[in-house]
C-alpha positions in Angstrom: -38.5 -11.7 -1.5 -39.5 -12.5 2.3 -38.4 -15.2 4.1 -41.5 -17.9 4.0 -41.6 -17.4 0.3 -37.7 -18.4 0.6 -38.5 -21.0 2.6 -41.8 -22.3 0.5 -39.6 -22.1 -2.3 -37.0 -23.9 -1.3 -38.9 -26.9 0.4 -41.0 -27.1 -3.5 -37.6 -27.3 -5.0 -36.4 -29.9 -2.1 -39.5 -31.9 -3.1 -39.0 -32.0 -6.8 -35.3 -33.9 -6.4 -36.9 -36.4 -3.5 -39.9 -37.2 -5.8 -37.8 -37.3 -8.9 -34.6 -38.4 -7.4 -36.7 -41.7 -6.3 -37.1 -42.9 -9.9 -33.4 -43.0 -9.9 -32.6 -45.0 -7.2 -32.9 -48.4 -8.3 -29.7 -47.3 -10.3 -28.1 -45.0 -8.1 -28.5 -46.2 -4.3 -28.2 -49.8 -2.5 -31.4 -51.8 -2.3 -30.9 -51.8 1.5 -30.8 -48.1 1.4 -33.6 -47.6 -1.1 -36.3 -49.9 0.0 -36.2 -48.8 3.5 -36.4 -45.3 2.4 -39.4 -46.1 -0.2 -41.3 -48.1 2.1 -41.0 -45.1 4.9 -42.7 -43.3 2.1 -45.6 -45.5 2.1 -45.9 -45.7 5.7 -45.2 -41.8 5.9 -49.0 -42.1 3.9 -50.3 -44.5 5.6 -49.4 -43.2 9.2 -50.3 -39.4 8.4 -52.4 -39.9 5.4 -50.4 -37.2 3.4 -47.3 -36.3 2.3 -45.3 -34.5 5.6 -43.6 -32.3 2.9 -46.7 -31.1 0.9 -47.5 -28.6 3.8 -44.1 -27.4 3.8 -44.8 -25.9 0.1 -48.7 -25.0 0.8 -50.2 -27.3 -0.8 -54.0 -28.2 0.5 -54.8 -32.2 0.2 -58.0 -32.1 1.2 -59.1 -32.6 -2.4 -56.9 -35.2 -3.3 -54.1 -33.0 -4.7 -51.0 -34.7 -4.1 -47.2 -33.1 -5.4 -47.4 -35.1 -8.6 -51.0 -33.3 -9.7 -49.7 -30.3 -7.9 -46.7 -29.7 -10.2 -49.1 -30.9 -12.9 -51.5 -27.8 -12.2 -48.6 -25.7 -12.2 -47.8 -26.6 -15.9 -51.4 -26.0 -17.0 -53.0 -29.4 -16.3 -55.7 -30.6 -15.0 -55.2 -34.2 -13.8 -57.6 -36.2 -12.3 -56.3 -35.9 -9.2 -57.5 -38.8 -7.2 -56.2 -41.3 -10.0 -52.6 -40.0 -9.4 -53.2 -39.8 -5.8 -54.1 -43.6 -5.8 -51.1 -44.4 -8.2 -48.7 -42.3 -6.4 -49.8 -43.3 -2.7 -50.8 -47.2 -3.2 -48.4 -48.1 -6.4 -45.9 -46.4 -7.5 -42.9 -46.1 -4.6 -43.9 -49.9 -4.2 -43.3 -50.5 -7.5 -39.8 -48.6 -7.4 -39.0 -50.7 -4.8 -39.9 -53.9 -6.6 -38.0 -52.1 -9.5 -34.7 -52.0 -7.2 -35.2 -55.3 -5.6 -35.4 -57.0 -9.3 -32.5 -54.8 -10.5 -29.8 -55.5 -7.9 -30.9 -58.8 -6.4 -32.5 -60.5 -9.3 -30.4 -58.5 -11.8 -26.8 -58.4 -9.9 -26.5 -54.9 -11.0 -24.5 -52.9 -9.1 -25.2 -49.1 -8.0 -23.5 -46.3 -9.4 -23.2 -44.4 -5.9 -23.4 -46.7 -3.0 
């Protein structure tokens, strides 16, 4: 195996707990923590207009693939990718922030972690 596939790999895999790790944090990590951290993701695709961490794995947007229809692909699916792209980029990381605020604010829950 040579190095860049490593490294591709590795970065794919590094992905896949940061986008699926973020459905978790509402639970897991502080609300001062984790909305910071989910509204740098939004800026992160507001700023650049992509996802910084999608060329570390090869991954072309230019036709509105983002990781979520990516991984999608990879599984045999054909998603509609600009649908998920405008969930993914415009509601979803707000809403898990939302999610967090109404869970530990609202809520009084305390996280598992920190």
């Amino acid at each position: 195996m040579n190095v860049q596939t490593l490294k591709t790999d590795l970065l794919f895999v590094l992905h896949c707990i940061f986008a699926f790790g973020a459905f978790l944090l509402p639970f897991l990590v502080s609300w001062q923590i984790s909305v910071p951290v989910l509204l740098l993701t939004v800026a992160q695709h507001i700023i650049f207009g992509r996802c910084l961490l999608m060329q570390g794995h090869g991954v072309d947007e230019s036709d509105g693939s983002t990781f979520y229809s990516h991984l999608l692909e990879l599984l045999g699916f054909n998603p509609p990718k600009k649908v998920i792209r405008f969930v993914v980029r415009k509601l979803l990381y707000t809403f898990i922030a939302i999610i967090t605020l109404w869970w530990q604010v609202y809520l009084g829950y305390d996280p598992l972690w920190f």
